[in-house]
VOBA-1610 file (N, C-alpha, C; in pm, whole numbers, padded with zeros to 5 digits, always signed):
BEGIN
Unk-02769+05558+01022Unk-02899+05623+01010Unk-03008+05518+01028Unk-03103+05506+01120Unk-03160+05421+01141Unk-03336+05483+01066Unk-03375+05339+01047Unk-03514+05343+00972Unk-03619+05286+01058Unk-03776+05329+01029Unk-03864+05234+01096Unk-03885+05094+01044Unk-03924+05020+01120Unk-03970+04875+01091Unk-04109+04848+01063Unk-04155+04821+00944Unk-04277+04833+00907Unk-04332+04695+00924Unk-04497+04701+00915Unk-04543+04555+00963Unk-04514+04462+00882Unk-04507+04455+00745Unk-04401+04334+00664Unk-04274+04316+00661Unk-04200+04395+00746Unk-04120+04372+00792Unk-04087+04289+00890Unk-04181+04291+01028Unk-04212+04201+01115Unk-04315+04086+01079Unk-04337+04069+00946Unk-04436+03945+00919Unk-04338+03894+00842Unk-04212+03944+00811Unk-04125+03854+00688Unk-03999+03775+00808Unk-04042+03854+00950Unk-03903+03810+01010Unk-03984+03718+01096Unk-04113+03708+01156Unk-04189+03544+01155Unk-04180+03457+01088Unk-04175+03512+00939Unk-04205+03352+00857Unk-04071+03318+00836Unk-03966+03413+00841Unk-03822+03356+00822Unk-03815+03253+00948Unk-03832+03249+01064Unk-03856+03176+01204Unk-03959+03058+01156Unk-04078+03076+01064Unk-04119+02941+01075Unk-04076+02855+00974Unk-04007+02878+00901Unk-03924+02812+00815Unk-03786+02726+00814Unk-03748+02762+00940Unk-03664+02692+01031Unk-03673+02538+01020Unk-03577+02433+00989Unk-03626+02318+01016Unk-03624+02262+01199Unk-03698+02220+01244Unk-03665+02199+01381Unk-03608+02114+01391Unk-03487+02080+01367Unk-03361+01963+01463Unk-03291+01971+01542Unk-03290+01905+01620Unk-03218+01847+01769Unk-03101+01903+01742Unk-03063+02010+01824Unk-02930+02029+01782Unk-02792+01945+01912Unk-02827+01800+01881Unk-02702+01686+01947Unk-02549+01710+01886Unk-02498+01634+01969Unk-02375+01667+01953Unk-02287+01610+01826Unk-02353+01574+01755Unk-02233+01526+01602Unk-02274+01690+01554Unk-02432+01734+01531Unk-02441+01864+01496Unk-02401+02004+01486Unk-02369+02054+01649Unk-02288+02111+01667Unk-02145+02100+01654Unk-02084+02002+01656Unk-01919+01982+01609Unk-01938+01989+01479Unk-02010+01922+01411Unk-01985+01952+01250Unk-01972+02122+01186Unk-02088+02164+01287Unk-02088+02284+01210Unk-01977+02394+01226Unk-01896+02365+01392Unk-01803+02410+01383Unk-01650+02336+01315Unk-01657+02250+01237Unk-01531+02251+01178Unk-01569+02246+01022Unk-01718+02388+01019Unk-01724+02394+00895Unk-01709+02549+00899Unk-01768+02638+00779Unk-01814+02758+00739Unk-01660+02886+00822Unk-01724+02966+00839Unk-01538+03028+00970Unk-01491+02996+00997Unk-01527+02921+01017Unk-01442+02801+01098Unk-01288+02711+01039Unk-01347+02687+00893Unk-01241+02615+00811Unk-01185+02756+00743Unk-01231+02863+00734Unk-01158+02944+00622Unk-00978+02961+00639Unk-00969+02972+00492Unk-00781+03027+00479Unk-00731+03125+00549Unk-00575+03064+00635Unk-00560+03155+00752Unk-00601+03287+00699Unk-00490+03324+00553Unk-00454+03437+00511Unk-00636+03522+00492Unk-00714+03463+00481Unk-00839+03518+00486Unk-00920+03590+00595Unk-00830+03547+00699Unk-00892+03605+00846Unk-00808+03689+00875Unk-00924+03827+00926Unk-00875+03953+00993Unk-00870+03895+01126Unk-00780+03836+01199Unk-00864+03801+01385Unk-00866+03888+01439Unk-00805+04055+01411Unk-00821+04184+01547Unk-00949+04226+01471Unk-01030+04188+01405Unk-01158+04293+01334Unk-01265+04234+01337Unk-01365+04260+01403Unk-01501+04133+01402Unk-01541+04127+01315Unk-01597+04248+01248Unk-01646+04228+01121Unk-01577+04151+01005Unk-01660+04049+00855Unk-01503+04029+00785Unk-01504+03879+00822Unk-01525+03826+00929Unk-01464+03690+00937Unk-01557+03596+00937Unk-01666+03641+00942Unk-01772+03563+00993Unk-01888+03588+00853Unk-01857+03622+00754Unk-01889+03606+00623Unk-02069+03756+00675Unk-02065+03839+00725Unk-02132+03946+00750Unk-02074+04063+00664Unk-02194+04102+00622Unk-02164+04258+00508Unk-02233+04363+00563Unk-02154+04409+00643Unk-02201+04511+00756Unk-02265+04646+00683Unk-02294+04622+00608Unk-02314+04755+00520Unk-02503+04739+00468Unk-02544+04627+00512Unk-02642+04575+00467Unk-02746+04579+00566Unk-02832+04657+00499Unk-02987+04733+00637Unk-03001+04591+00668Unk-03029+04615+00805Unk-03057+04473+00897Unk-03221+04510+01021Unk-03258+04446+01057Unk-03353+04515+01181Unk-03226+04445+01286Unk-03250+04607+01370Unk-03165+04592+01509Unk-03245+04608+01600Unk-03161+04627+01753Unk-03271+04634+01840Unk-03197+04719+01954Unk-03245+04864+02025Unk-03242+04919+02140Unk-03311+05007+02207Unk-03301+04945+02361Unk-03356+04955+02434Unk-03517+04867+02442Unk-03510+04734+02380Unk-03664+04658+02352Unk-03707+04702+02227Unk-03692+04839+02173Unk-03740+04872+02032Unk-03662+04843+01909Unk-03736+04795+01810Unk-03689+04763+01677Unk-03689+04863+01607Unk-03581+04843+01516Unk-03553+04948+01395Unk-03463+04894+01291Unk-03493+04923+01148Unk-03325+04936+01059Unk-03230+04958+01039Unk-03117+04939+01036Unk-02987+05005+01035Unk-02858+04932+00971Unk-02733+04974+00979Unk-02591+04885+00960Unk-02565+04811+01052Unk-02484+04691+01043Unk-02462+04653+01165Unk-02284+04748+01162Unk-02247+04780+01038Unk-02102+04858+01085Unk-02133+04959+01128Unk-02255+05056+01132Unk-02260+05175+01212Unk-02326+05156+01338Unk-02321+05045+01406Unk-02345+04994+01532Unk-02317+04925+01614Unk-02188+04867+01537Unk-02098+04699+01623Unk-02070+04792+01747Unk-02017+04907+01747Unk-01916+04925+01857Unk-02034+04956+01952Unk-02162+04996+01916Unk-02218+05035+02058Unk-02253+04888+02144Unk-02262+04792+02007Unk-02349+04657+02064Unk-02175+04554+02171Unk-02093+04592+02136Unk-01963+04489+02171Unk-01867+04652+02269Unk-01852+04744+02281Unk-01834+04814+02394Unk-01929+04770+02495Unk-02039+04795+02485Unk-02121+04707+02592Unk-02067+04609+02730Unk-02056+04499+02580Unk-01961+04346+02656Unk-01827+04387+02695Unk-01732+04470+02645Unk-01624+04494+02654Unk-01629+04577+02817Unk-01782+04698+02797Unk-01744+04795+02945Unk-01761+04703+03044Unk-01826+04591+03083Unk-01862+04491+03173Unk-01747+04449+03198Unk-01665+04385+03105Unk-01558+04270+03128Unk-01393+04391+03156Unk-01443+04535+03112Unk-01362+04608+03196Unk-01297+04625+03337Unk-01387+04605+03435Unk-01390+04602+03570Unk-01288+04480+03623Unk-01269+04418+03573Unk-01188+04242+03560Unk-01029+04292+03489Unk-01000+04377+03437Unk-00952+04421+03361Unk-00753+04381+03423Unk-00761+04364+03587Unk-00664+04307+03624Unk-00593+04164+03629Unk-00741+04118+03601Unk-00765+03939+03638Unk-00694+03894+03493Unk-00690+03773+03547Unk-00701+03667+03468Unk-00803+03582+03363Unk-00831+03661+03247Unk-00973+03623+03166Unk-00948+03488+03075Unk-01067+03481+03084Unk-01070+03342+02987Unk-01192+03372+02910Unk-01248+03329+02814Unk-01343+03313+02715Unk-01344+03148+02660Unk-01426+03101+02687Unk-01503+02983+02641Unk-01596+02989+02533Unk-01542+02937+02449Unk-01622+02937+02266Unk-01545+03068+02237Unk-01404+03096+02219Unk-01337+03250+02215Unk-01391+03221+02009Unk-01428+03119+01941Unk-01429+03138+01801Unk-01303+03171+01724Unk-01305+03287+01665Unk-01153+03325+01596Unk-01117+03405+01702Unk-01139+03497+01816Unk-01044+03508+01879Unk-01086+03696+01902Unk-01220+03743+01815Unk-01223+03861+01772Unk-01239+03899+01936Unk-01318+03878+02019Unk-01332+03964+02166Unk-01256+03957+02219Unk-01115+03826+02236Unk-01014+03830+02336Unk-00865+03953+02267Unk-00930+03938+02143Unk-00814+04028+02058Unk-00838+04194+02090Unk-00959+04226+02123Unk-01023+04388+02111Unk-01002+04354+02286Unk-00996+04264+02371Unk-00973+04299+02501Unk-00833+04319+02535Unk-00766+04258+02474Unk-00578+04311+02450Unk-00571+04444+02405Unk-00648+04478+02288Unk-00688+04651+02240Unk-00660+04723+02368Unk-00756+04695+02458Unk-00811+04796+02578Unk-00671+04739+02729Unk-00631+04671+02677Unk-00514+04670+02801Unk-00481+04582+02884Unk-00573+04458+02854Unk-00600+04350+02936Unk-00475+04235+02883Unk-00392+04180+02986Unk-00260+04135+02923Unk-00260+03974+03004Unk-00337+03916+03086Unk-00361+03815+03080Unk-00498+03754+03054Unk-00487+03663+02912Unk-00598+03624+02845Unk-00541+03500+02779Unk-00689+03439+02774Unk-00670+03284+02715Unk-00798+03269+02679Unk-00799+03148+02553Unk-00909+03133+02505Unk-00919+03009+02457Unk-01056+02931+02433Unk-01063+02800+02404Unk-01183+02845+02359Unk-01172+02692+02241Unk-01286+02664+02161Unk-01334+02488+02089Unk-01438+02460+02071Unk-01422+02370+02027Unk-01386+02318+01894Unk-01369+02401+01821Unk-01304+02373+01676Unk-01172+02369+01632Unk-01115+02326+01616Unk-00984+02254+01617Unk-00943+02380+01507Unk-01041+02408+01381Unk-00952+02461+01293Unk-00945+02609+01336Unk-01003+02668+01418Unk-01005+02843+01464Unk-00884+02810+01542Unk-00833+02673+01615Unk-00753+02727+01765Unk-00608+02719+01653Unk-00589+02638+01556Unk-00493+02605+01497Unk-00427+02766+01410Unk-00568+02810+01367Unk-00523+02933+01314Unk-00425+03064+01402Unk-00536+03036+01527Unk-00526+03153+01608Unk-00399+03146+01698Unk-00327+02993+01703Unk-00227+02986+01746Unk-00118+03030+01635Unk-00151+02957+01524Unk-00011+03017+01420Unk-00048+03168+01395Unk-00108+03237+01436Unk-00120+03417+01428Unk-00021+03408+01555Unk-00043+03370+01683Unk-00006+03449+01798Unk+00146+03413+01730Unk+00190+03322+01707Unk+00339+03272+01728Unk+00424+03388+01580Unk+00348+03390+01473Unk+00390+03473+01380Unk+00398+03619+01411Unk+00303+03664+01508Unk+00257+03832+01544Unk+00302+03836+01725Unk+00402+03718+01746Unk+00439+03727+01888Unk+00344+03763+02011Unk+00223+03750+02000Unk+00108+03730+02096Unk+00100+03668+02189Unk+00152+03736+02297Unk+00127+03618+02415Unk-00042+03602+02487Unk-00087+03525+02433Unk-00242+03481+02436Unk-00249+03314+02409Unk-00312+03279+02506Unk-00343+03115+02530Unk-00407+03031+02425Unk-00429+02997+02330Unk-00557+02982+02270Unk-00505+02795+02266Unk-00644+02753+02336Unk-00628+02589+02297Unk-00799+02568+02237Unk-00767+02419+02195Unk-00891+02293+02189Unk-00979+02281+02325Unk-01109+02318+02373Unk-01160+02252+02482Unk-01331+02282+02468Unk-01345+02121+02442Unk-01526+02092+02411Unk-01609+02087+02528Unk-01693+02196+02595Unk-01735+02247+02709Unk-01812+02085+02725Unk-01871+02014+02681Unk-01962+01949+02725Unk-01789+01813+02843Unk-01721+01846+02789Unk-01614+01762+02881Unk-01551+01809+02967Unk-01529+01726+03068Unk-01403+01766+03172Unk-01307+01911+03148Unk-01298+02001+03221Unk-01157+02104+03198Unk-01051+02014+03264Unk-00925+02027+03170Unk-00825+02032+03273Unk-00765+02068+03369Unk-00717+02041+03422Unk-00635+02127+03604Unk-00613+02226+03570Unk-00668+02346+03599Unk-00595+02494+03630Unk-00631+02601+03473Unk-00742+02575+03396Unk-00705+02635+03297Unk-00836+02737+03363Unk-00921+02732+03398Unk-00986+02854+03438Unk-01006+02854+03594Unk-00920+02778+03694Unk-00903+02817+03796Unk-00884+02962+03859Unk-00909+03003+03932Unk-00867+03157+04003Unk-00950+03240+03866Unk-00978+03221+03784Unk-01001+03302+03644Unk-01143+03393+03623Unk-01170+03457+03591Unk-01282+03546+03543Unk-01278+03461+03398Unk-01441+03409+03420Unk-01487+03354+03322Unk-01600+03410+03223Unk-01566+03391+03077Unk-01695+03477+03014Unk-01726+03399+02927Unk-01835+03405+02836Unk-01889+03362+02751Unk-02011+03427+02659Unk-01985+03432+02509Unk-02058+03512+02485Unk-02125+03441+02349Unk-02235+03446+02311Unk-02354+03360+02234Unk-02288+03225+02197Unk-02245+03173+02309Unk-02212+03032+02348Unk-02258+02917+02333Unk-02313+02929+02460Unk-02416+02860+02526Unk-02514+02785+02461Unk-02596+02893+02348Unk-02696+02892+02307Unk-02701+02747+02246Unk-02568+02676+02188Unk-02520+02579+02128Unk-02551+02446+02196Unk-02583+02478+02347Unk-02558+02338+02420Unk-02635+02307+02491Unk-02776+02366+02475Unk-02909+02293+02555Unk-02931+02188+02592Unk-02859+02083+02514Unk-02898+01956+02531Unk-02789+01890+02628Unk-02686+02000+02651Unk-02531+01939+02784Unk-02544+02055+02850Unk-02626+02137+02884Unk-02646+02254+02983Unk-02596+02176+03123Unk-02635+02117+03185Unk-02638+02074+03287Unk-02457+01995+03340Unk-02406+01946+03224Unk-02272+01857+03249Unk-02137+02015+03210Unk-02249+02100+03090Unk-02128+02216+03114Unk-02111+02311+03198Unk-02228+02344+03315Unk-02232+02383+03380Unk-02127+02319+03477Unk-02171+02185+03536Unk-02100+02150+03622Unk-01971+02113+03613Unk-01868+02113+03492Unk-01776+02128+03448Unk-01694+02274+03509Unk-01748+02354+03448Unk-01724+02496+03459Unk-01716+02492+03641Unk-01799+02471+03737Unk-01763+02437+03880Unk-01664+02421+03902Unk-01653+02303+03843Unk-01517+02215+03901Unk-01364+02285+03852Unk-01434+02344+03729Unk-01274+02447+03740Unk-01226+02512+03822Unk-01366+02553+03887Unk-01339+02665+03979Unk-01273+02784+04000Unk-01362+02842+03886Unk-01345+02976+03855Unk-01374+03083+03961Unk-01272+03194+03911Unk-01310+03300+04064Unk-01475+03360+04011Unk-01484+03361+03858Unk-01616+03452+03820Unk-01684+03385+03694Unk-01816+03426+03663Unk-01844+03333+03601Unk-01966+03489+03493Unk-01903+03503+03396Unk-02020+03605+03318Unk-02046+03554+03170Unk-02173+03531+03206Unk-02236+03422+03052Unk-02294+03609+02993Unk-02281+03640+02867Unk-02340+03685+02765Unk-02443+03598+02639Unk-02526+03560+02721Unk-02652+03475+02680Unk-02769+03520+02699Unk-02855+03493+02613Unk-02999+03489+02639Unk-03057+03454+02745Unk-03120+03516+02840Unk-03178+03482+02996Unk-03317+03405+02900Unk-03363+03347+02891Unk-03445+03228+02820Unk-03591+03296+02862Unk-03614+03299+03052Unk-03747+03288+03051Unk-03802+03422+03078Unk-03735+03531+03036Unk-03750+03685+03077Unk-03683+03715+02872Unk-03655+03705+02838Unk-03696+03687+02709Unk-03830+03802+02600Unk-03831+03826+02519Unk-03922+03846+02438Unk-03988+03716+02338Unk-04136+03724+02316Unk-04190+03615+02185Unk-04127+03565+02138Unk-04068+03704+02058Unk-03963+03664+01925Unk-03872+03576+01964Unk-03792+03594+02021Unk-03645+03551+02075Unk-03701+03405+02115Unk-03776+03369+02221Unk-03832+03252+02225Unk-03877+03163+02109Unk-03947+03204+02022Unk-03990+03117+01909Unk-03873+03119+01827Unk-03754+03191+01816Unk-03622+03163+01732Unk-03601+03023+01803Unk-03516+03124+01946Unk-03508+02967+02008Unk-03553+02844+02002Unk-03646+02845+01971Unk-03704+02712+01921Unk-03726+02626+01818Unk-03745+02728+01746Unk-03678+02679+01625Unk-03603+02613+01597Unk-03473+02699+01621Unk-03332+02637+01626Unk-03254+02578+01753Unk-03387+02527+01845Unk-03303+02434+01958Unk-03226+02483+01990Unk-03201+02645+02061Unk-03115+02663+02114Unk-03145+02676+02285Unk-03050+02733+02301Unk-03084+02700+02513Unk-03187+02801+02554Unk-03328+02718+02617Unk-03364+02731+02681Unk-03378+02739+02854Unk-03284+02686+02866Unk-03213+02619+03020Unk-03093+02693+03107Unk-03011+02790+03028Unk-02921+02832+03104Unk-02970+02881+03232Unk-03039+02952+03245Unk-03080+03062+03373Unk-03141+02958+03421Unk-03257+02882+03427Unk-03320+02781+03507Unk-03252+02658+03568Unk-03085+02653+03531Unk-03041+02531+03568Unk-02938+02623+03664Unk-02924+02724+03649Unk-02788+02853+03706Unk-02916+02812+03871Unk-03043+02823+03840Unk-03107+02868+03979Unk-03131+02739+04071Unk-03087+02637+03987Unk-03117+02497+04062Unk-03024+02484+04147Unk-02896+02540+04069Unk-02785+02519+04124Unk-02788+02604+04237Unk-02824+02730+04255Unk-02834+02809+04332Unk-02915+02779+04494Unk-03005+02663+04458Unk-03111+02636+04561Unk-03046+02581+04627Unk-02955+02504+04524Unk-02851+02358+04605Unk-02733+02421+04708Unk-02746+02579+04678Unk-02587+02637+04724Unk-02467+02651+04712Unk-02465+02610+04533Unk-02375+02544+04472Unk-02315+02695+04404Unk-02410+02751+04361Unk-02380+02902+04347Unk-02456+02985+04409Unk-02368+03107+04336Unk-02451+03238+04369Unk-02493+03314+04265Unk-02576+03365+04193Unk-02645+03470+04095Unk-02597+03547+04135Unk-02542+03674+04094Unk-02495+03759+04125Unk-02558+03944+04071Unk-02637+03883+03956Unk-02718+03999+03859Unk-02743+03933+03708Unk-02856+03926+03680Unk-02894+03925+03531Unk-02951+04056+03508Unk-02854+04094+03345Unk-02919+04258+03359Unk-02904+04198+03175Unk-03045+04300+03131Unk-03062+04282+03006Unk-02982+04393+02924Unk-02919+04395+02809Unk-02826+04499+02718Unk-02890+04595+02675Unk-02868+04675+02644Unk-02935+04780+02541Unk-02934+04777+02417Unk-02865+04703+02354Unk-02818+04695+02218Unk-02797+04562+02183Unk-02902+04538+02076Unk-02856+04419+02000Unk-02827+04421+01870Unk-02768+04300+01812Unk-02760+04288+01653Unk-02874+04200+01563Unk-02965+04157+01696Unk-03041+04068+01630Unk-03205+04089+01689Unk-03277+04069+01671Unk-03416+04050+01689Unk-03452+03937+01750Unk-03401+03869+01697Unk-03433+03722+01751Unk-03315+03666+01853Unk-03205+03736+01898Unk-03117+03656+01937Unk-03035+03835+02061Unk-03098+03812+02149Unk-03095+03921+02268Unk-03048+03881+02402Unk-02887+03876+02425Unk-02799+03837+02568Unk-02857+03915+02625Unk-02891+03819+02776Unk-02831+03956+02896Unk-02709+03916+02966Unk-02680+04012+03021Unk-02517+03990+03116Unk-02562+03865+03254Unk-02550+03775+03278Unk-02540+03678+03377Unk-02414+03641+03434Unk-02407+03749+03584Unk-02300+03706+03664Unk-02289+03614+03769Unk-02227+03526+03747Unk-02231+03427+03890Unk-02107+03378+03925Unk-02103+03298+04027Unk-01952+03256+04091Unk-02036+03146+04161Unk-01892+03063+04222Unk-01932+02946+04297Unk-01922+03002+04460Unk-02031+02919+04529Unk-02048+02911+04711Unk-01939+02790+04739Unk-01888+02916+04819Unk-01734+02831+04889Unk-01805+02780+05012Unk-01747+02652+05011Unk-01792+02613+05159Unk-01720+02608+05216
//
């Protein structure tokens, strides 16, 4: 049941944004934080087929959401499925391929894409303690699903997202400051497809921008996707904005691209 958003409502979710400390989010930062908080929890504590639950969210708790550009109140449990069917109907179409997910976390989107039928999947992350978990699930619950260690700002190895439909979903946002070396990483894998579920930065709303900034997150994905593009290095293929978010401040659009074969 959704509610209106009243103007102290939108003056309490500014000052929550200017209260933000602004730090560099470099790289000891981001690794720390992932081999903290979800990250470290007890296997036996993680649902990995259930998004909700793992990620310390009480879905039951009025939140401001967001669709179609308009704000409102609501659950996020009486709305996950419209906001993650979404990502799921997109990455449907692929549904034969070979998927991969980069930053897969605990594993909740590659697990709900096995749900829907998709039987080759793999996933990587940079936190040592999600891949450790998510491997002793597959081997206990006989899961044939890939899950390794791999810190985007480095080298891929030979062949792990080669030929592959690549996705990524509130990723990115993490790596403004290696946008440019994870990008060109991701090239060299040479992936057949490439679909970021990120914030398009400069098509954006206020809000979403001044979060971003706040918290140093990527400003750069789409503007470095088009450099590359000038160079011929890729191709854009569609940035299309969602209908449904969980956040106010924090609004993916779908960004498809692939590499120019020469």
């Amino acid at each position: 049941m959704s509610q209106t958003v009243s103007i102290m409502d939108k003056i309490r979710l500014y000052s929550d944004i200017l209260r933000y400390k602004r730090e560099k989010r470099l790289y000891d930062v981001v690794s720390h934080e992932y081999d903290l908080g979800v990250w470290n929890k007890k296997y036996e504590e993680i649902d990995f087929e259930k998004w909700l639950g793992n990620y310390g969210v009480d879905g039951n708790k009025i939140r401001i959401l967001v669709q179609d550009g308009k704000l409102f109140k609501g659950k996020w449990s009486e709305f996950i499925d419209k906001y993650m069917f979404q990502i799921f109907d997109v990455l449907e179409n692929y549904k034969t391929e070979s998927v991969v997910e980069l930053g897969c976390g605990l594993g909740h989107n590659i697990f709900q894409l096995r749900k829907r039928g998709f039987n080759n999947l793999a996933g990587y992350d940079i936190s040592k303690n999600a891949i450790l978990s998510l491997k002793r699930f597959c081997t206990e619950k006989n899961v044939d699903i890939k899950f390794d260690v791999q810190d985007l700002a480095q080298p891929f190895p030979d062949g792990i997202i080669e030929n592959k439909v690549v996705f990524t979903h509130t990723c990115l946002e993490q790596l403004k400051r290696f946008m440019p070396s994870v990008l060109t990483n991701i090239i060299n894998g040479n992936p057949k497809l490439v679909i970021n579920f990120e914030v398009d930065y400069d098509s954006a709303p206020f809000l979403v921008k001044q979060y971003f900034r706040a918290r140093d997150y990527q400003n750069n994905l789409v503007s470095e996707l088009r450099k590359l593009e000038r160079k011929n290095q890729i191709e854009i293929l569609s940035i299309n904005k969602l209908r449904f978010y969980l956040s106010p401040t924090n609004r993916p659009s779908c960004i498809i691209w692939k590499i120019k074969k020469s």
